[in-house]
Every structure is written in structure tokens, then in C-alpha cells.
DRENKOLMAR-126551 format. One record per residue (C-alpha): chain; y, x, z. Coordinates in pm, 1 decimal. Layout:
BEGIN
A Y X Z
...
END
This chain:
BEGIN
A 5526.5 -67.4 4994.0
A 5745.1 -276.0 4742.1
A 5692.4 -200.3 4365.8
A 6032.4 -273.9 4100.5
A 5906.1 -418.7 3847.0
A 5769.3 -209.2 3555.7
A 5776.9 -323.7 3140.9
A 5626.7 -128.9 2904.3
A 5731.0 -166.6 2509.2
A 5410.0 -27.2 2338.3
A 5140.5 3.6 2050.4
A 4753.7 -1.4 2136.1
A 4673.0 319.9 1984.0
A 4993.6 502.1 2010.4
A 4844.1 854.7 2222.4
A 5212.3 817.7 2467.0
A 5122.5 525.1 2558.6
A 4786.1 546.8 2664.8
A 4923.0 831.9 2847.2
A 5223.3 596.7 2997.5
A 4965.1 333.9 3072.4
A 4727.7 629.7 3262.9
A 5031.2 779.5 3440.6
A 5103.3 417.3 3610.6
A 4726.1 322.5 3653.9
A 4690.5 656.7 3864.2
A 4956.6 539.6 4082.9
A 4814.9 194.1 4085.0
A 5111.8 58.2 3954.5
A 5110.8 -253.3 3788.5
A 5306.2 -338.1 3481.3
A 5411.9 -575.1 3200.7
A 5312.5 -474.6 2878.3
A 5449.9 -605.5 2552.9
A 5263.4 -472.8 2254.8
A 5503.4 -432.9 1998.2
A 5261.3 -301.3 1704.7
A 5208.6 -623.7 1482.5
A 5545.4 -836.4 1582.8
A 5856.3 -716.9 1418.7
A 6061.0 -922.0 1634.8
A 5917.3 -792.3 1949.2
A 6014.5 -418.9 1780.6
A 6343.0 -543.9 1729.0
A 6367.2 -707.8 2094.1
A 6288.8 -363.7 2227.3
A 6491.9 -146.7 2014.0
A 6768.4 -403.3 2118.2
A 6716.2 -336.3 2474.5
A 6627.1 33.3 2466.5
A 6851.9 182.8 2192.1
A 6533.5 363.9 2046.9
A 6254.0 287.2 1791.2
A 6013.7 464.1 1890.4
A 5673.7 329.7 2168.4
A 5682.4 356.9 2441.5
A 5981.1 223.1 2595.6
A 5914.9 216.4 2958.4
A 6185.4 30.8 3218.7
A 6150.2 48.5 3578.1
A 6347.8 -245.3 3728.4
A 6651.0 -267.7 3522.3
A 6643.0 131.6 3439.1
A 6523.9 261.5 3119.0
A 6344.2 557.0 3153.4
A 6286.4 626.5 2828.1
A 5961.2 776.9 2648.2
A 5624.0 850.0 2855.7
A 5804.4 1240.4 2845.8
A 6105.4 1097.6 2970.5
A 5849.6 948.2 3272.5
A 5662.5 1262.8 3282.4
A 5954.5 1449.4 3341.7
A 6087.9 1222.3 3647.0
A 5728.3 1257.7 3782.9
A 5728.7 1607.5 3804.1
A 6081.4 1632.7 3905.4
A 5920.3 1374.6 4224.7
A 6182.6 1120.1 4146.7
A 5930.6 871.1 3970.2
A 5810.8 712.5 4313.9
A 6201.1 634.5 4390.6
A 6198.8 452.0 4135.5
A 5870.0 276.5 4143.9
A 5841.2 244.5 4539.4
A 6207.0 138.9 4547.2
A 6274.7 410.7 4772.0
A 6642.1 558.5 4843.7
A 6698.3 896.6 4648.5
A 6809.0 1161.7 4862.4
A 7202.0 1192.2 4935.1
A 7350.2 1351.6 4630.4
A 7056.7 1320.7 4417.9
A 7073.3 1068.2 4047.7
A 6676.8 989.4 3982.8
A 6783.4 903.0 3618.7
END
């Protein structure tokens, strides 16, 4: 099964992403991973991209997802794999 490719904006501490970071390594789902905590332009990169300022900024392919509760949320909701696995939502159905 294909995997999009997954970027994570985060801090090494930060408790949401640890969780993000968990969440993906449960799905054995590898990732990029751009620690932002000590490299103001990195934190300005990713509030550039993502529109927010706070970690962590998680994009799936060229969708941002948003927060690790913004993931959480599609996870429940089953939509995370469609993104992940690149798999076609069902008729009628946004994943975002």
C-alpha cells in the first residue's frame, strides 16, 4: 500500500506532538519531521505554510491537517487512512 507523504512541524517536548508522532508510529507511518523549537526561521517557514503558530503542524501530502486534534479527529471519523494510504474517499464524502 502507497503512503503520501507525511511532514510534521514540531517541538521535542511539546505533549501533541509526542502524541502526533505515536498516532503515526502505530500506523507505521513514516514521516518528515522538522523540529521547529530552537530555529526561528523554521517557526516562521511553518507558520508561513500552515497559517498557525502553534506545534504541531501536521501535512499529509499537500493537505494540512492541522493540530494532532485536528488528526485525532480524522482518525476517529476513519478518514485518516484516506489520506495516509492514498485511498479514494467514499462518493460524497470530503476527508478534510
Amino acid at each position: 500500500m502507497s503512503q503520501a507523504n507525511v511532514t510534521l512541524y514540531t517541538t521535542r517536548f511539546c505533549p501533541y506532538c509526542v502524541r502526533a508522532r505515536a498516532l503515526l508510529s502505530r500506523k507505521h507511518v513514516t514521516y518528515t519531521e522538522i523540529n521547529v523549537g530552537h530555529d526561528p526561521a523554521l517557526w516562521q517557514e511553518m507558520e508561513s505554510v500552515s497559517g498557525r503558530d502553534t506545534v504541531p503542524q501536521i501535512f499529509i501530502g499537500d493537505t494540512h491537517v492541522g493540530g494532532y486534534d485536528d488528526m485525532a479527529a480524522l482518525e476517529r471519523a476513519g478518514k485518516l487512512d484516506v489520506l495516509l494510504f492514498n485511498q479514494i474517499p467514499p462518493e460524497g464524502e470530503q476527508y478534510v
